[in-house]
Structure formats: C-alpha cells, structure tokens
Jmol script that loads the backbone (N, CA, C; Angstrom):
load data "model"
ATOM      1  N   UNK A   1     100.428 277.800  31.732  1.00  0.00           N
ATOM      2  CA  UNK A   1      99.109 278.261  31.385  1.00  0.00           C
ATOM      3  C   UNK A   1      99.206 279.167  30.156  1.00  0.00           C
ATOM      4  N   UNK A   2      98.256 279.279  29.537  1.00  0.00           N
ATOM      5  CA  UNK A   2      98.536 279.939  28.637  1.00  0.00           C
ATOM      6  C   UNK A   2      97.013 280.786  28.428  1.00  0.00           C
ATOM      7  N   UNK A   3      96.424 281.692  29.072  1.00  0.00           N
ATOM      8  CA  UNK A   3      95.739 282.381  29.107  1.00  0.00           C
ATOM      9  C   UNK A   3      96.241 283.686  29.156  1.00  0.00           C
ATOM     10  N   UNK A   4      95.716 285.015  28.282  1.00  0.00           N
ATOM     11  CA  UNK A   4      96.288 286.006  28.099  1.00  0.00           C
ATOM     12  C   UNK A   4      95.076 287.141  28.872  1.00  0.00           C
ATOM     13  N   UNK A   5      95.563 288.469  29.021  1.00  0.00           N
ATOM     14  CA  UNK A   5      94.730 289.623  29.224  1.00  0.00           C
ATOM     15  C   UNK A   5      94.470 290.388  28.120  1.00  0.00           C
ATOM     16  N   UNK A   6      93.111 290.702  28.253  1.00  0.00           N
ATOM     17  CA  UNK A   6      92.928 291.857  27.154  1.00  0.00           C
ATOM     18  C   UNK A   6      92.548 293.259  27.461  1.00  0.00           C
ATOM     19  N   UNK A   7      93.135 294.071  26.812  1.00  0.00           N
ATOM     20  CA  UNK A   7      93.366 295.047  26.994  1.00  0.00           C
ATOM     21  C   UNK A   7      92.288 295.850  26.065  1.00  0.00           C
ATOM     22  N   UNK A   8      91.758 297.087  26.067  1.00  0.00           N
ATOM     23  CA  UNK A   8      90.482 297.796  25.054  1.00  0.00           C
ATOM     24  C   UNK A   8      91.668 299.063  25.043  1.00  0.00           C
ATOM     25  N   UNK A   9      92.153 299.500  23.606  1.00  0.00           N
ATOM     26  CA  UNK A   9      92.591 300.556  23.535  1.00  0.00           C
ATOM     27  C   UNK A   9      91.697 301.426  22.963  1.00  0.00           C
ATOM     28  N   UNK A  10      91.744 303.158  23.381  1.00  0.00           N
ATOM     29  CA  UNK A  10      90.804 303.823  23.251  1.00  0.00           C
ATOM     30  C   UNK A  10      91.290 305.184  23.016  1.00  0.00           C
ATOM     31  N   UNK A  11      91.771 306.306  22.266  1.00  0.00           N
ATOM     32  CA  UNK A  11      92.391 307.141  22.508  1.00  0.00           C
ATOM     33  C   UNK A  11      93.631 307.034  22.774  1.00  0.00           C
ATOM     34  N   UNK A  12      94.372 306.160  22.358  1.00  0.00           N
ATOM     35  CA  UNK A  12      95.850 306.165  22.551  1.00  0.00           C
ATOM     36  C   UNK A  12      96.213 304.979  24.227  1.00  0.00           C
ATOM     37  N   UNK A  13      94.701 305.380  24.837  1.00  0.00           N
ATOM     38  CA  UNK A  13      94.767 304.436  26.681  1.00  0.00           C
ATOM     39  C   UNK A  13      94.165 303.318  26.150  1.00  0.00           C
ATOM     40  N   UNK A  14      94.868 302.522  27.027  1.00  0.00           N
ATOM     41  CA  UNK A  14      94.791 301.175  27.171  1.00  0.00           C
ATOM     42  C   UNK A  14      94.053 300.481  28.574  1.00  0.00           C
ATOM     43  N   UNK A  15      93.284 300.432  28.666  1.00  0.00           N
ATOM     44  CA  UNK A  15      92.281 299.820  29.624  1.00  0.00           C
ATOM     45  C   UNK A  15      91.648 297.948  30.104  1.00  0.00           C
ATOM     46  N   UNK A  16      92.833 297.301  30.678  1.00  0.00           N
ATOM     47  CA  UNK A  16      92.148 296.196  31.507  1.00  0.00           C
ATOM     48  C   UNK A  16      90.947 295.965  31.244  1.00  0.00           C
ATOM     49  N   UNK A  17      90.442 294.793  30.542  1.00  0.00           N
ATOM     50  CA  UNK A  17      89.022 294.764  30.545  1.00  0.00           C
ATOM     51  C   UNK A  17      88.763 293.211  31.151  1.00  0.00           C
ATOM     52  N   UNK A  18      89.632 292.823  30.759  1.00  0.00           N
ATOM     53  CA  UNK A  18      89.380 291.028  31.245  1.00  0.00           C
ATOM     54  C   UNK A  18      90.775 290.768  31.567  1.00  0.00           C
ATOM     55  N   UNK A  19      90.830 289.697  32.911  1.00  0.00           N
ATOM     56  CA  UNK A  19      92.021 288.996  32.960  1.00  0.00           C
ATOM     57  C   UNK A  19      91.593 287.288  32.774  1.00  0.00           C
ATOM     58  N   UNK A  20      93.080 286.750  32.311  1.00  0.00           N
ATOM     59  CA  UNK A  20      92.609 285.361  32.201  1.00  0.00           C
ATOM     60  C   UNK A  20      91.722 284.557  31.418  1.00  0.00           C
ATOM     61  N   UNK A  21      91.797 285.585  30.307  1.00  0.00           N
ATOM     62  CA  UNK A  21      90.973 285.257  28.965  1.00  0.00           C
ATOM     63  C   UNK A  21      91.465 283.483  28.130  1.00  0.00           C
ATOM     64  N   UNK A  22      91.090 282.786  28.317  1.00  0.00           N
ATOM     65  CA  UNK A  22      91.758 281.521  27.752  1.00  0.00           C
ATOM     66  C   UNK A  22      90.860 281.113  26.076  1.00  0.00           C
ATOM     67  N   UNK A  23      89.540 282.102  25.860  1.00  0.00           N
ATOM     68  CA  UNK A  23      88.937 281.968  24.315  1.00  0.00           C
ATOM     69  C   UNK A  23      88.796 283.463  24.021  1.00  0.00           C
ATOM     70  N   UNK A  24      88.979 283.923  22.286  1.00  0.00           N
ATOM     71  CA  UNK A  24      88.713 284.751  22.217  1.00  0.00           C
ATOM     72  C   UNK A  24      87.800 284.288  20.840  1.00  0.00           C
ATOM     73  N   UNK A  25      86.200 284.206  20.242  1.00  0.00           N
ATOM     74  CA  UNK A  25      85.393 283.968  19.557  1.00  0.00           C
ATOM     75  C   UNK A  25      84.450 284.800  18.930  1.00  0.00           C
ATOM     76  N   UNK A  26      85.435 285.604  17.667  1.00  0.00           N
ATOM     77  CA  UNK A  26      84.342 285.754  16.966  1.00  0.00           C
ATOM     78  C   UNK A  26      82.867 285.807  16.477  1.00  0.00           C
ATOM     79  N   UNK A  27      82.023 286.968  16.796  1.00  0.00           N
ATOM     80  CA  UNK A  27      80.330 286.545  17.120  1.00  0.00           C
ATOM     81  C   UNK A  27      80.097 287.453  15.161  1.00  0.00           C
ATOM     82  N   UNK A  28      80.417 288.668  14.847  1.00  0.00           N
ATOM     83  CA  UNK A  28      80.725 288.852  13.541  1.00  0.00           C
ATOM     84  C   UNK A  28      82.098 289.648  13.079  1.00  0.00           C
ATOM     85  N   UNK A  29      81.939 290.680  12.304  1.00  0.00           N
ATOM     86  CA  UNK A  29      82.877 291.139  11.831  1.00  0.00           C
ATOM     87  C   UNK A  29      83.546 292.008  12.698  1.00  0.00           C
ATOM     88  N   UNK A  30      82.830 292.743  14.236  1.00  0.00           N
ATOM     89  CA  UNK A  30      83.377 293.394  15.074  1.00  0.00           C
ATOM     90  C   UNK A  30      82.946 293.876  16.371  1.00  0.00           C
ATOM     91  N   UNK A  31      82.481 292.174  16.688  1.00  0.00           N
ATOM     92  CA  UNK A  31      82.270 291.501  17.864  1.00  0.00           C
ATOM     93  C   UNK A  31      82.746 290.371  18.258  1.00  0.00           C
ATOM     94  N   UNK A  32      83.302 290.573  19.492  1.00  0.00           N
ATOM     95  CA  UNK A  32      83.907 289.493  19.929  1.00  0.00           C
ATOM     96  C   UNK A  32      83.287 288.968  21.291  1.00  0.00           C
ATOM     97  N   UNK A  33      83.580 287.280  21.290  1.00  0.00           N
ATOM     98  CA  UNK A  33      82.932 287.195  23.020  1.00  0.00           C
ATOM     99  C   UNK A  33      84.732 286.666  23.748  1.00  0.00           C
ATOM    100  N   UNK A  34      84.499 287.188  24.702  1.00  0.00           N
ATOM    101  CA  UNK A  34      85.621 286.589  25.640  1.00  0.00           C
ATOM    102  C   UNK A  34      85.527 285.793  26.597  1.00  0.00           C
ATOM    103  N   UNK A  35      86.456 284.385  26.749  1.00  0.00           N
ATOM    104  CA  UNK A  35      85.775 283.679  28.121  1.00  0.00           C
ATOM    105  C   UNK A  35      86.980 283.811  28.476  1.00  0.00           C
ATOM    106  N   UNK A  36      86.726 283.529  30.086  1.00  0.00           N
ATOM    107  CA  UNK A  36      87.593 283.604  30.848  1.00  0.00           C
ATOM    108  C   UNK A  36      87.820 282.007  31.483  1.00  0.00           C
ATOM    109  N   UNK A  37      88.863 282.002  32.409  1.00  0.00           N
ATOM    110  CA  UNK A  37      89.524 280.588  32.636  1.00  0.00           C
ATOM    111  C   UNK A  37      88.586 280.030  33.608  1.00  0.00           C
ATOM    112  N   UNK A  38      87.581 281.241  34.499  1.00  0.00           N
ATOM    113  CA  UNK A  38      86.328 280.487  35.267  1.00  0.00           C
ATOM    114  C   UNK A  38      85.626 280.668  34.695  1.00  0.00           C
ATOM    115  N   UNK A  39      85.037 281.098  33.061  1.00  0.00           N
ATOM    116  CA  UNK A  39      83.657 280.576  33.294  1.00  0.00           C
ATOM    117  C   UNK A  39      82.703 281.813  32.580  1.00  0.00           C
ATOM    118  N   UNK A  40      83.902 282.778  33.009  1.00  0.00           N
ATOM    119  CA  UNK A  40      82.958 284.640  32.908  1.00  0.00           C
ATOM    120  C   UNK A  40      83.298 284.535  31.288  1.00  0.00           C
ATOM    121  N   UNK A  41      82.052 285.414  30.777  1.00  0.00           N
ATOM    122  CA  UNK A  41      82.452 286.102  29.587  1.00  0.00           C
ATOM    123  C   UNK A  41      81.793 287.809  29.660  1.00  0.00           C
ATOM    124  N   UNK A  42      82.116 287.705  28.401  1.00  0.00           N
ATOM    125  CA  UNK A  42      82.275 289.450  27.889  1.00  0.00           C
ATOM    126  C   UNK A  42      81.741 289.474  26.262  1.00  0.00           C
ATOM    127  N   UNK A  43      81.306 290.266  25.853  1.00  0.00           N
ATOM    128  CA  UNK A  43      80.713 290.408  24.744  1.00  0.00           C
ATOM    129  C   UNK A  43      81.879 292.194  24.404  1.00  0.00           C
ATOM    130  N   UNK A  44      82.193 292.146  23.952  1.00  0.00           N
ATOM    131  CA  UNK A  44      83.075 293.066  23.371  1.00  0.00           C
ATOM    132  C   UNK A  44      82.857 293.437  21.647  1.00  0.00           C
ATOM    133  N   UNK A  45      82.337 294.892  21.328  1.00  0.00           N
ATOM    134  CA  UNK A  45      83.157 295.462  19.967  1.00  0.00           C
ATOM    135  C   UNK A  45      83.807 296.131  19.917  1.00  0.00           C
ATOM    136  N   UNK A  46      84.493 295.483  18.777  1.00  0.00           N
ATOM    137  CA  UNK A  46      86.437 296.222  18.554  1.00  0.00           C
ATOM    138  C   UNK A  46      86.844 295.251  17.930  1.00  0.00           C
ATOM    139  N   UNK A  47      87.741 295.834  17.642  1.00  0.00           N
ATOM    140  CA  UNK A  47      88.593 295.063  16.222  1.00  0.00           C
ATOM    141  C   UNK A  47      89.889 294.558  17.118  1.00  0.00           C
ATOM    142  N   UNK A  48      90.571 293.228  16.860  1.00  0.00           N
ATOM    143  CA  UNK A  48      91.287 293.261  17.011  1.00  0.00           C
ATOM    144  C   UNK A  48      92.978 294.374  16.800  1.00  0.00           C
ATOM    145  N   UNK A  49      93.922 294.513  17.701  1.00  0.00           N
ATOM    146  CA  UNK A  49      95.096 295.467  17.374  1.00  0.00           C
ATOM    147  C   UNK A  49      96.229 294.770  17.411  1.00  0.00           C
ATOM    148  N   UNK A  50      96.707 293.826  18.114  1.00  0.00           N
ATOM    149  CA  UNK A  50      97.712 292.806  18.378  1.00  0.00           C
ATOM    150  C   UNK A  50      97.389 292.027  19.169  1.00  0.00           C
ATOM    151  N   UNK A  51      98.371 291.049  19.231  1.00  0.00           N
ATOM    152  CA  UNK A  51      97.844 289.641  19.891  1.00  0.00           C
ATOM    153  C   UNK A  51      99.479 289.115  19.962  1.00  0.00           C
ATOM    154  N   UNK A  52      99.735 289.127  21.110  1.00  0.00           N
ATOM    155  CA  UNK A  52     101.182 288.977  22.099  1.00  0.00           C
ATOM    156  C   UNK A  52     100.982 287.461  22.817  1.00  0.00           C
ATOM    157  N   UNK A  53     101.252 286.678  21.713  1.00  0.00           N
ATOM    158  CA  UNK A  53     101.251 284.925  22.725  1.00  0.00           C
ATOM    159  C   UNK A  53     102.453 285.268  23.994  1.00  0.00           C
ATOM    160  N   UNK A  54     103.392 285.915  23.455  1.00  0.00           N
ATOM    161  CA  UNK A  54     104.140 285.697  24.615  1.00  0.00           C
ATOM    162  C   UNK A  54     104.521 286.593  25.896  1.00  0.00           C
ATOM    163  N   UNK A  55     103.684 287.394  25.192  1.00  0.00           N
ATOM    164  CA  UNK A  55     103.361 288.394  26.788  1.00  0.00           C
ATOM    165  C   UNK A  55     102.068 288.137  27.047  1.00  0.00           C
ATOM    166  N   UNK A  56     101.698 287.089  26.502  1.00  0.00           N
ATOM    167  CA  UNK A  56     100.122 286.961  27.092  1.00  0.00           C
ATOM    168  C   UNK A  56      99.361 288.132  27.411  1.00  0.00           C
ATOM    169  N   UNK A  57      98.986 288.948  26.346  1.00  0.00           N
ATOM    170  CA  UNK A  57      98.747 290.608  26.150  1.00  0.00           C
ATOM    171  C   UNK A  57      98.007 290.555  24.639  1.00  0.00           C
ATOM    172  N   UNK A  58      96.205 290.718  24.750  1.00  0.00           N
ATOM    173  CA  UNK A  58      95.720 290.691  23.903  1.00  0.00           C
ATOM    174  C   UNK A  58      95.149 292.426  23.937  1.00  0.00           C
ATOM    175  N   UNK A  59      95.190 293.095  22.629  1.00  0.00           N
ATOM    176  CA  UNK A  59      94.621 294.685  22.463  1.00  0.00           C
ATOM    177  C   UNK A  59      93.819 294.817  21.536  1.00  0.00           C
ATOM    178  N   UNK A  60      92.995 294.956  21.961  1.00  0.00           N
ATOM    179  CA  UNK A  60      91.523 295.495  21.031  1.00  0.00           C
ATOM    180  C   UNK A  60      91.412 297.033  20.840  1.00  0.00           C
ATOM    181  N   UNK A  61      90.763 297.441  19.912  1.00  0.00           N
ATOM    182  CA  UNK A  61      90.836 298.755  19.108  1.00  0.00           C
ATOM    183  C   UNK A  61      89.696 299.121  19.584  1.00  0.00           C
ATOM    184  N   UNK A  62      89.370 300.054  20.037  1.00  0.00           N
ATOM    185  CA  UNK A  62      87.869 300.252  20.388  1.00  0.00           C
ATOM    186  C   UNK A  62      86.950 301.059  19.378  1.00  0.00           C
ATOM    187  N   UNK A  63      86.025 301.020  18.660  1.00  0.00           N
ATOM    188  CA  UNK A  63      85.367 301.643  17.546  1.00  0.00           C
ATOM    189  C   UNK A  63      84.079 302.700  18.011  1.00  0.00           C
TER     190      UNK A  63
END
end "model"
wireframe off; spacefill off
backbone 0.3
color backbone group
C-alpha cells in the first residue's frame, strides 16, 4: 500500500491530522484537500514541509 500520514507541524509539534491519506490535491497556493483511502477528506492550509515516500510520513507547515 502506499498511503502515507500527515502530520500539521505547528510550533516546533507535530500533530496527526489524517491517517491513510492516499491523495494529496492542491486547491491554491496554500490549500490543500486530503483524501483518505475510505473516502474522508480534509481541506487543510499549510504549506507543504517534507514528504517521506518511504516512511509514508507527510508534514505540513501550519501558517
């Protein structure tokens, strides 16, 4: 499988926001929507921070 978690960093903490994220889609310059592998999404702003294919470990910057 290849679905990752994303993480919202905020102050240095790192906070679980979604598990099992399998899209991450661009809505503009610092919004993102997230779907998940059932179905759920998330509307998220933040900038991307890293993006870990192989720890399946996505971190968003929180603004």
């Amino acid at each position: 499988m290849c679905e990752s978690n994303v993480y919202l960093k905020k102050d240095e903490t790192e906070t679980l926001i979604m598990e099992n994220v399998a899209a991450v889609t661009p809505i503009n310059n610092d919004t993102f929507l997230l779907k998940g592998l059932l179905g759920e999404q998330m509307e998220i702003k933040a900038i991307i921070e890293d993006i870990n294919l192989m720890g399946h470990k996505i971190t968003l910057k929180a603004l």
